[in-house]
C-alpha positions in Angstrom: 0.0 0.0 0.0 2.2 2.9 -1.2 1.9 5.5 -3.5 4.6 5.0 -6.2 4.1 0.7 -5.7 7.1 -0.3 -4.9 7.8 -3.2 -3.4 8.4 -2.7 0.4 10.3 -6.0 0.7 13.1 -4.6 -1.7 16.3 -4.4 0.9 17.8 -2.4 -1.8 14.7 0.4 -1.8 14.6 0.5 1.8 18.0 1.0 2.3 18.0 3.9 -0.3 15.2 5.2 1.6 17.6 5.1 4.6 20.1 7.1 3.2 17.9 9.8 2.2 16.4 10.8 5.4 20.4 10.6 6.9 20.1 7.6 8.7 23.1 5.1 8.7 22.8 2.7 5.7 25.1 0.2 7.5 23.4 -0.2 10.6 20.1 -0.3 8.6 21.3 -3.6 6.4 22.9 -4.8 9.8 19.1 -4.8 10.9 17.8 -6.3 7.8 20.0 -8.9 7.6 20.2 -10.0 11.3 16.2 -9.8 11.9 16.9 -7.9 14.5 13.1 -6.7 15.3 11.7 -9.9 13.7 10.4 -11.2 17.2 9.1 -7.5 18.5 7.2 -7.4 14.8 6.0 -11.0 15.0 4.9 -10.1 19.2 2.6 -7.3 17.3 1.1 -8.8 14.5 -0.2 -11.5 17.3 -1.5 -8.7 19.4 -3.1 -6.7 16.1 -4.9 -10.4 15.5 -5.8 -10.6 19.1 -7.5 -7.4 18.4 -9.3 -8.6 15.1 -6.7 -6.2 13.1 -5.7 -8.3 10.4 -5.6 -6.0 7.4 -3.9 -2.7 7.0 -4.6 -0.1 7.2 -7.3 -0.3 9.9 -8.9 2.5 11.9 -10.7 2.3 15.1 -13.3 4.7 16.3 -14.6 4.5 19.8 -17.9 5.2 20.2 -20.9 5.4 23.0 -21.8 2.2 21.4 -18.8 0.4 21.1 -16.1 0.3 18.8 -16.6 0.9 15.0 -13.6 -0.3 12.7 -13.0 0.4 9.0 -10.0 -1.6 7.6 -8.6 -2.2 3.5 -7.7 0.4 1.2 -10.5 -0.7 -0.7 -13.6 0.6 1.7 -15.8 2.9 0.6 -16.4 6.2 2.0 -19.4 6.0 3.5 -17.8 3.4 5.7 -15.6 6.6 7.2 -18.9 8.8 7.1 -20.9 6.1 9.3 -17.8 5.7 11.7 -17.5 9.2 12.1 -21.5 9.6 12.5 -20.7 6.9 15.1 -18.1 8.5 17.1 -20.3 11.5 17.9 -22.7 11.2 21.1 -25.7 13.6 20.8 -24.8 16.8 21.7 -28.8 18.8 22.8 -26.5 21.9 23.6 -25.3 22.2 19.8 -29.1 23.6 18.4 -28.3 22.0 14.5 -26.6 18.8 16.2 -29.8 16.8 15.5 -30.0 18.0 12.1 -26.3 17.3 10.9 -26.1 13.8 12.6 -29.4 12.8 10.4 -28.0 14.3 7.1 -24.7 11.9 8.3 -26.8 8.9 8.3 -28.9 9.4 5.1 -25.8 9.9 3.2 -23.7 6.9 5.3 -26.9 4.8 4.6 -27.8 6.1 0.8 -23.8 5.4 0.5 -24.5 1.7 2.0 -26.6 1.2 -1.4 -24.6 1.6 -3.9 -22.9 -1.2 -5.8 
């Protein structure tokens, strides 16, 4: 998931990525090649699972109900619209609150529709 598609697992990429932000190329492959962080990466990805992360990226919004999660690159947007409709408790002291969180959810459920 990156903008130009490169592949991530290129050692060769990375470490030119390394370089350009001043970091030290040789400790960098020293990583790479020893694994280094392979058990603190592997100790998170079990936690993520634990979690019911297993895609990226994910995004978690906490609300009065409960948690809402949108994960995949490939969600649509109402999917944000709804969790963000979500993550709002009424608010009586905000005079068009009622308003705008209705206009939310016809659009997040007109959104829902749509093939």
């Amino acid at each position: 998931f990156n903008e130009e598609g490169k592949a991530l697992s290129d050692w060769s990429l990375l470490l030119e990525a390394v370089e350009r932000v001043g970091a030290d190329r040789d400790v960098a492959a020293a990583v790479l090649e020893g694994g280094a962080y392979a058990l603190d990466v592997k100790w998170l990805d079990r936690e993520a699972r634990k979690e019911g992360i297993d895609v990226s990226p994910h995004y978690r919004f906490h609300t009065p109900t409960g948690v809402h999660s949108v994960a995949g690159s490939d969600e649509e947007d109402w999917h944000y619209l709804d969790a963000i409709y979500r993550s709002f408790p009424e608010q009586p002291q905000w005079g068009n609150w009622a308003e705008a969180a209705a206009q939310a959810r016809t659009a997040a459920e007109a959104f829902s529709t749509l093939g």
